[in-house]
TIFIKE-73838 format. One record per residue (C-alpha): x, y, z; residue in three letters. Coordinates in nm, 4 decimals, decimal comma, padded with zeros to 6 digits. Example, Ala and Ser with C-alpha at 12.3 -4.5 7.8 and 13.67 -1.06 7.14 Angstrom:
       c1       c2       c3 rest
  01,2300 -00,4500  00,7800  Ala
  01,3670 -00,1060  00,7140  Ser
***
This chain:
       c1       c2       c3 rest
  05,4032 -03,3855 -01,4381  Unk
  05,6253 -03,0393 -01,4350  Unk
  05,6799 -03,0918 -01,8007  Unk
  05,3244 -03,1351 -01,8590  Unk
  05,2360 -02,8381 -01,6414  Unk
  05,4679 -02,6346 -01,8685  Unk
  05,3122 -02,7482 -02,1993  Unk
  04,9657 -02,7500 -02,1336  Unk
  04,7828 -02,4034 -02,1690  Unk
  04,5682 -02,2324 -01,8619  Unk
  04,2339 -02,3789 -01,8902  Unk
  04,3030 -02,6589 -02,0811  Unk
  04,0131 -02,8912 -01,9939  Unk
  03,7848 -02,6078 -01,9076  Unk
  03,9018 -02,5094 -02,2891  Unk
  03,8250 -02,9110 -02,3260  Unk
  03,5188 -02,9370 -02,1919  Unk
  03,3698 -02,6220 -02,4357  Unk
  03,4681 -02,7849 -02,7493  Unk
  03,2787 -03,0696 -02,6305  Unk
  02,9475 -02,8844 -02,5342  Unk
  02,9808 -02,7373 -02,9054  Unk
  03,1026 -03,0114 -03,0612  Unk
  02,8452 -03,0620 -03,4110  Unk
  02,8441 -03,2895 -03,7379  Unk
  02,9639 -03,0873 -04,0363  Unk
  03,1241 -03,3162 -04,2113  Unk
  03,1355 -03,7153 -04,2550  Unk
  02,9884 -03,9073 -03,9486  Unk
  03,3386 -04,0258 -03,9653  Unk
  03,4961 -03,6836 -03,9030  Unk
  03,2665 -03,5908 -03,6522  Unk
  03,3420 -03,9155 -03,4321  Unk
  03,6616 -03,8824 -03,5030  Unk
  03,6832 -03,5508 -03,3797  Unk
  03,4405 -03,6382 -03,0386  Unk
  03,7194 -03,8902 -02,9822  Unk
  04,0289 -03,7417 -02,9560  Unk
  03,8746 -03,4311 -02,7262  Unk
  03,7108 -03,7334 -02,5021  Unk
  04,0339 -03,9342 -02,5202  Unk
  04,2383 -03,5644 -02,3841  Unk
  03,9442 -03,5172 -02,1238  Unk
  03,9983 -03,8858 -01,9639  Unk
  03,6251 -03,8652 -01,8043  Unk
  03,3959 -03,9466 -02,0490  Unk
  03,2008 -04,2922 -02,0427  Unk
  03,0981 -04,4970 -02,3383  Unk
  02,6982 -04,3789 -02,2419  Unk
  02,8130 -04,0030 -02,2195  Unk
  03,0001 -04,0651 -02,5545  Unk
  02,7173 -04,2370 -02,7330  Unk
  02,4697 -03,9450 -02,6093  Unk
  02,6990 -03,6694 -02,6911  Unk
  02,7792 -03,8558 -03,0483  Unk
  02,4098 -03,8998 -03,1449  Unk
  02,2919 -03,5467 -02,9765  Unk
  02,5531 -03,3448 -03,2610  Unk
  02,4532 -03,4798 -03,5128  Unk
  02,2886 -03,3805 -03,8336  Unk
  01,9123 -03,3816 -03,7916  Unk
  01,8137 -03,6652 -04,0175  Unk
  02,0453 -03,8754 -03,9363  Unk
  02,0193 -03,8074 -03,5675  Unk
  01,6416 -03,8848 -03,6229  Unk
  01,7130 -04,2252 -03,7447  Unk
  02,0301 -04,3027 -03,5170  Unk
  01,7492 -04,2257 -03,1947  Unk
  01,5236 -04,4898 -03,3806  Unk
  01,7748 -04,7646 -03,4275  Unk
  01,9132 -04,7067 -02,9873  Unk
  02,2783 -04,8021 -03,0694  Unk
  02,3908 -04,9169 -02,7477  Unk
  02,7691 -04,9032 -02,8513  Unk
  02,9916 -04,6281 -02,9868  Unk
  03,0715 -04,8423 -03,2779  Unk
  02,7610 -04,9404 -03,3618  Unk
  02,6493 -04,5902 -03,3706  Unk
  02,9337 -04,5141 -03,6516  Unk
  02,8132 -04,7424 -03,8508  Unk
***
């Protein structure tokens, strides 16, 4: 845990946790999971609901539009 402590900036999951809130599709759906992923994989909190919410809430507007419609109930149907 030291060598973690020594590593890992101040503020890390504060830092975390920000990236998240601001987190947006710019890119390929693709990307932009990808990208949801590995900061919810480094945070260690996040649920599959939060995930799916947080996914479908950044994304473009059309496609968030018809994402809402279609009430994926899993991440990886979502993606898709």
């Amino acid at each position: 845990m030291a060598l973690l402590d020594y590593f890992i900036r101040p503020n890390h999951i504060r830092r975390l946790r920000d990236q998240w809130a601001e987190a947006r599709q710019i890119g390929s759906v693709q990307e932009y999971h990808s990208h949801l992923a590995r900061i919810a994989m480094q945070l260690n909190t996040i649920n599959e609901e939060e995930f799916i919410d947080k996914f479908i809430r950044g994304l473009k507007s059309n496609t968030r539009t018809e994402l809402e419609f279609q009430d994926p109930k899993a991440i990886a149907e979502a993606v898709k």
